[in-house]
C-alpha positions in Angstrom: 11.5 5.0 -2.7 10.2 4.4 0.7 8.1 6.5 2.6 9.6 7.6 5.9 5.9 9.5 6.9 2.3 9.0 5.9 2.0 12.6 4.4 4.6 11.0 1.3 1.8 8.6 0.8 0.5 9.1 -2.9 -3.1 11.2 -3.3 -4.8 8.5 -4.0 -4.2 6.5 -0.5 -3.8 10.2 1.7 -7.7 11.2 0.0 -9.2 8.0 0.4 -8.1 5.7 3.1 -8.3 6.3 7.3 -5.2 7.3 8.8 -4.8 3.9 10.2 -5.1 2.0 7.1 -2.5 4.7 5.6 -0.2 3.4 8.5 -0.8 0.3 7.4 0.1 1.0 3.8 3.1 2.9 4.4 4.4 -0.4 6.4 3.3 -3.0 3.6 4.8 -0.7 1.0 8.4 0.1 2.9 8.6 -3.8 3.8 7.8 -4.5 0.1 10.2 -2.7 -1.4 13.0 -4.3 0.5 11.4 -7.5 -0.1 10.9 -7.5 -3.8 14.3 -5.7 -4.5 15.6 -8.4 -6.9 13.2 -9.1 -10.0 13.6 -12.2 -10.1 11.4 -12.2 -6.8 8.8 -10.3 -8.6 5.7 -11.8 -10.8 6.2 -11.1 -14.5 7.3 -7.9 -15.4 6.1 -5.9 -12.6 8.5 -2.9 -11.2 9.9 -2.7 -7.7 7.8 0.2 -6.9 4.3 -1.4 -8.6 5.3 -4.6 -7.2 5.4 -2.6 -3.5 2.1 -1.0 -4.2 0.0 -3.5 -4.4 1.4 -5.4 -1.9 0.5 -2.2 0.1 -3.3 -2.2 -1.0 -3.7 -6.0 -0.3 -2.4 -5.3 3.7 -5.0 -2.4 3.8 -7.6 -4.5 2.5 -6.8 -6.9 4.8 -8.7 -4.8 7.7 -10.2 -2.1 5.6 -13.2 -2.7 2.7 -14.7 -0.1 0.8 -18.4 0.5 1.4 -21.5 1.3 -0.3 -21.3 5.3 0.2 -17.2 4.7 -1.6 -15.3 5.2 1.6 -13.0 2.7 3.3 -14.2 1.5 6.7 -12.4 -1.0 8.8 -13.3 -4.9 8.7 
């Protein structure tokens, strides 16, 4: 299930991340998803949509860390 627009995002990255690093995530996760399409390119038994997802949180955290006061700010 790709996202065609940031407001699809799930709560937890709309609540939580900047708008850029939501763009970020939304691309990661789309790109993902046709990516890992076949299991067999997956690690264990991971789902196409997990699988997506946390390729999606390692691009954000890529450029974005979460500080001290529990909010992301870019790298």
């Amino acid at each position: 299930m790709p996202y065609d627009r940031i407001t699809e995002l799930p709560d937890s990255v709309k609540d939580n991340v900047p708008r850029h690093a939501q763009e970020i995530y939304k691309e990661a996760f789309n790109s993902a998803w046709d990516e890992y399409k076949d299991a067999d390119e997956r690690r264990g038994d991971a789902s196409r949509e997990e699988t997506a997802h946390k390729v999606a949180w390692a691009a954000v955290k890529q450029k974005y860390e979460k500080g001290d006061d529990d909010k992301w700010h870019a790298k």
